[in-house]
Steps between C-alpha positions, in 0.01 A plus 500: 500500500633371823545100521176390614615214668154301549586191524188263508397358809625161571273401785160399448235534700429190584875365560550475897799672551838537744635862552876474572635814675853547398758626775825463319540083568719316249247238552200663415454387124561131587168496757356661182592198262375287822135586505465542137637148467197416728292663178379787726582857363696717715666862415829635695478866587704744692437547871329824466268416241188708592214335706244644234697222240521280725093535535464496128769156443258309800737248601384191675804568708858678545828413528732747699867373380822560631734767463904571583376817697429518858162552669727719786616750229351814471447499140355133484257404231166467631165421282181667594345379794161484444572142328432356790186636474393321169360182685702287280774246621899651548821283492781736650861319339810597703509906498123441433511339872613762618309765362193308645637513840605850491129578370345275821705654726753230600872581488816418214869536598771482367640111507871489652445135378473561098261228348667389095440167354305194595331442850301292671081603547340317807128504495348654795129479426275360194380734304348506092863677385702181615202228386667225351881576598594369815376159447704255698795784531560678831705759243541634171801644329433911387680782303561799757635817404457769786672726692273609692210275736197588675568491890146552602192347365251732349176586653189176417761252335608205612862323453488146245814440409888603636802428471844487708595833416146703430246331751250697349512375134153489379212667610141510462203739577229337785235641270592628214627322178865636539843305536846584532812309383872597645600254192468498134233218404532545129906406440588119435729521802180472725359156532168447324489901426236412230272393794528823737357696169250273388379518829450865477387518199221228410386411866539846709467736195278242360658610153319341182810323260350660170834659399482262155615547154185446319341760766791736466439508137119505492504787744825695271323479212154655658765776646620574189212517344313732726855736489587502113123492383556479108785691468839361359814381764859485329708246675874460570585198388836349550469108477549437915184305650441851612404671251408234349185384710449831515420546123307144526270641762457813346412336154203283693392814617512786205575262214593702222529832739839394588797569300818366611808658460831292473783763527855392381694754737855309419529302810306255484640118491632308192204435218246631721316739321426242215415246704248698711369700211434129339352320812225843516400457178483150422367369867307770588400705215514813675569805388882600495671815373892457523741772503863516443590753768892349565653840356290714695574294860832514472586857385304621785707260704819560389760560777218474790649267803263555739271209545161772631579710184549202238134399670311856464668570163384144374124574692470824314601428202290130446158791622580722208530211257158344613387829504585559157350156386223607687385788257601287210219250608268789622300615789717280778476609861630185686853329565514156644782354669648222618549608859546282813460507854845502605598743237216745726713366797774542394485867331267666777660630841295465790481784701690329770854317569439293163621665142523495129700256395468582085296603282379338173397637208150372528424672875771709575654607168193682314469845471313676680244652225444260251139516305390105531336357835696211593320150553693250708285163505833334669547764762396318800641164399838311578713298215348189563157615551520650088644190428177327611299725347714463151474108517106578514537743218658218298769721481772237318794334747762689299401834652324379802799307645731802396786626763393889589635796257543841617251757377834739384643157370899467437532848641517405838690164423787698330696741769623804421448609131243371240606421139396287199832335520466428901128400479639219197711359744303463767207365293750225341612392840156474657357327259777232531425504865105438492589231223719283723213557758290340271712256358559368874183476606508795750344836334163402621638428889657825533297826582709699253853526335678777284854610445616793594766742320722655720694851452821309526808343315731201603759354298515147461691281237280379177692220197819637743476841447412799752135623505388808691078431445210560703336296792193371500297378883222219474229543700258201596245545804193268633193693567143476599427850422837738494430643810808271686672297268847252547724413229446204327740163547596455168693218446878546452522301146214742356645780635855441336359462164279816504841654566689331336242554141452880586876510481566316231234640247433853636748787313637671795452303805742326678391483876147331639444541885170331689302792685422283863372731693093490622208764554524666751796646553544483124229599202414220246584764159874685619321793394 
């Protein structure tokens, strides 16, 4: 049987929504965590999603976002026109600007005056979009990031803001409900961004805020309901908050339909599989099989390096064991997962200039015939949206304050070849790591940390004798929700005595280096 990927449908009805067309921007997930911070639901879709969806999603309104391509290149992404036929409001951001004016007939060039980095907006005429922002201030400060500019204004719209460079900054229809930014509203660079949005949003989309926990779970549990009927779910459960308020939400709705399934795959961290195992049991009293799979993950791993492969083996391999589990506990046909938004972000390539930048085992990494339906509650949801939703689950501070775990686990944390000995190591050192966090006051201030084992040697001189061990890199980021991420200021005594423990009590260690680099360019996991 193919993998019936029928995911249950996040949106209900009676949410007022915000369609997000995605053309490639590297800000487009951050006016996502924007509006939903505004508790109004909004979905981010590729630039040539289909006007029949579109019809079907019913958005309130649409966000057209910006893109590194060029509205003057031949092959430029372009959405389907007849949006502008939906009668609902439009708020063009930078490339989306210019996509507007090329629709209205009015003219882009190319700027021989390149626009990076903060500017100054003048308001040229009040309008709704700008309500609120220009109070006593002739200027604001904004983020521009644009090659290109639009030279003449389109047909029906009127200019309301410039600046020095781009005299034609923001836009708006006479009639019609559409506007036009040359500037990104939605990064902190641009003064009172939250504004610009909320604007949008609540007073021209006239958006209801009813993006809640307690509605998101009331409405999940109906979903899952109406999709599982009374047939039995078997859930991958690794201890993350995750999986985690996955198997919470999934117990208020099935009850004793749900088996979880806690799979020791060997790379897990230190004492975990007791401790979650324990928590389950005792807290929650839901039902847990647990199986010792450590010998089977790592033979299939042995001498694999590459990060994709280590993720598909691991993917196909935890399917056949909850498959297997599966007919042990009889007549199963569902999988649920602990899927996130930006692990759909991140693992799907738009048609267009953006691309995949990994997979994971829980979106990108499952085979593709497999005989359970997946259910993905989480799907829709960023890191600190579950974590809500957890802390209204009374899911316990242990797990729901928890740094983020990698679905493949250690896998991706150790480069270059997997073994029991390796995996020891690293689990010994991390744990000293998270324990001087905590110690110090500063686990639950940091987005997430981990150590990392590198594929190289370095000698160094241990009770005055040579060594020739292995390296180990610390990585400690602050978050909102992984999208963008910047490493975290750890103070310099803490860090010395996480390296100077790890070295000290870890066989075969003898070098700790601090990871510093932030999201974009770099990824948050170094595979």
């Amino acid at each position: 049987m193919k993998n019936n990927n029928q995911n249950i449908d996040k949106v209900n009805n009676e949410l007022d929504k915000i369609l997000i067309l995605d053309f490639g921007s590297q800000y487009t997930q951050i006016i996502a965590r924007r509006i939903r911070e505004m508790n109004v639901y909004c979905e981010i879709h590729s630039f040539n999603y289909s006007i029949e969806k579109i019809n079907k999603f019913s958005p309130k309104g649409v966000i057209l976002s910006g893109s590194p391509a060029s509205i003057l290149n031949d092959n430029a992404p372009i959405m389907d026109v007849k949006i502008f036929d939906l009668n609902v409001p439009i708020l063009g951001i930078c490339y989306g600007l210019q996509l507007i004016t090329d629709f209205f007939n009015g003219k882009v060039e190319d700027s021989k005056k390149k626009e990076y980095g903060n500017s100054e907006l003048f308001l040229k005429s009040e309008n709704e979009l700008f309500k609120n922002l220009f109070i006593d201030k002739k200027s604001i400060n904004v983020w521009m990031s644009h090659g290109d500019k639009v030279l003449k204004l389109p047909t029906d719209f009127e200019i309301i803001a410039e600046t020095n460079n781009s005299p034609i900054s923001a836009i708006k229809h006479k009639i019609k409900p559409i506007y036009a930014l040359q500037f990104h509203p939605e990064v902190e660079h641009t003064n009172d961004n939250n504004i610009i949005l909320k604007n949008f949003v609540l007073n021209i989309c006239d958006a209801n805020p009813n993006w809640t926990a307690k509605n998101f779970i009331i409405n999940e549990i109906e979903k899952v309901q109406n999709f599982v009927g009374d047939k039995k779910i078997i859930c991958g459960l690794s201890g993350g908050v995750d999986s985690s308020v996955v198997a919470l939400l999934l117990q208020k709705a099935i009850g004793n339909n749900l088996t979880c399934i806690f799979v020791n795959n060997g790379l897990l961290r230190l004492n975990e599989a007791s401790e979650v195992r324990s928590i389950f049991r005792e807290n929650y009293k839901i039902n847990l099989v647990y199986v010792d799979a450590e010998k089977r993950f790592l033979e299939a791993l042995k001498n694999v390096t590459d990060p994709e492969k280590k993720r598909k083996i691991i993917g196909n391999l935890f399917i056949e064991i909850f498959e297997e589990e599966g007919k042990k506990i009889g007549n199963i046909d569902f999988l649920a997962q602990g899927t996130l938004y930006p692990d759909v972000i991140e693992s799907v390539s738009f048609k267009g200039p953006s691309a995949t930048i990994k997979s994971h085992h829980n979106v990108g990494g499952l085979p593709e015939k497999m005989n359970l339906q997946l259910v993905e509650p989480l799907r829709e949801l960023f890191k600190d949206e579950v974590r809500t939703i957890g802390k209204e689950l009374n899911l316990i501070d242990d797990l729901l304050n928890r740094h983020p775990f990698p679905g493949p686990g250690l896998a991706v944390r150790i480069i270059g070849k997997i073994t029991k000995k390796r995996c020891d190591i690293l689990r010994e050192a991390d744990n000293i790591a998270i324990e001087e966090l905590k110690n110090s006051n500063q686990y639950e201030k940091i987005w997430q940390a981990f150590c990392v084992l590198l594929p190289v040697k370095t000698v160094g001189v241990m009770g005055d004798e040579r060594s020739y061990n292995n390296v180990v890199a610390f990585r400690a980021v602050n978050s909102t929700d992984g999208m963008t991420a910047d490493w975290s200021k750890i103070p310099y005594d803490i860090l010395a005595k996480i390296s100077n423990r790890i070295i000290n009590e870890v066989n075969g260690i003898n070098r700790v280096v601090y990871d510093i680099s932030s999201k974009p360019p770099a990824t948050i996991e170094w595979e």
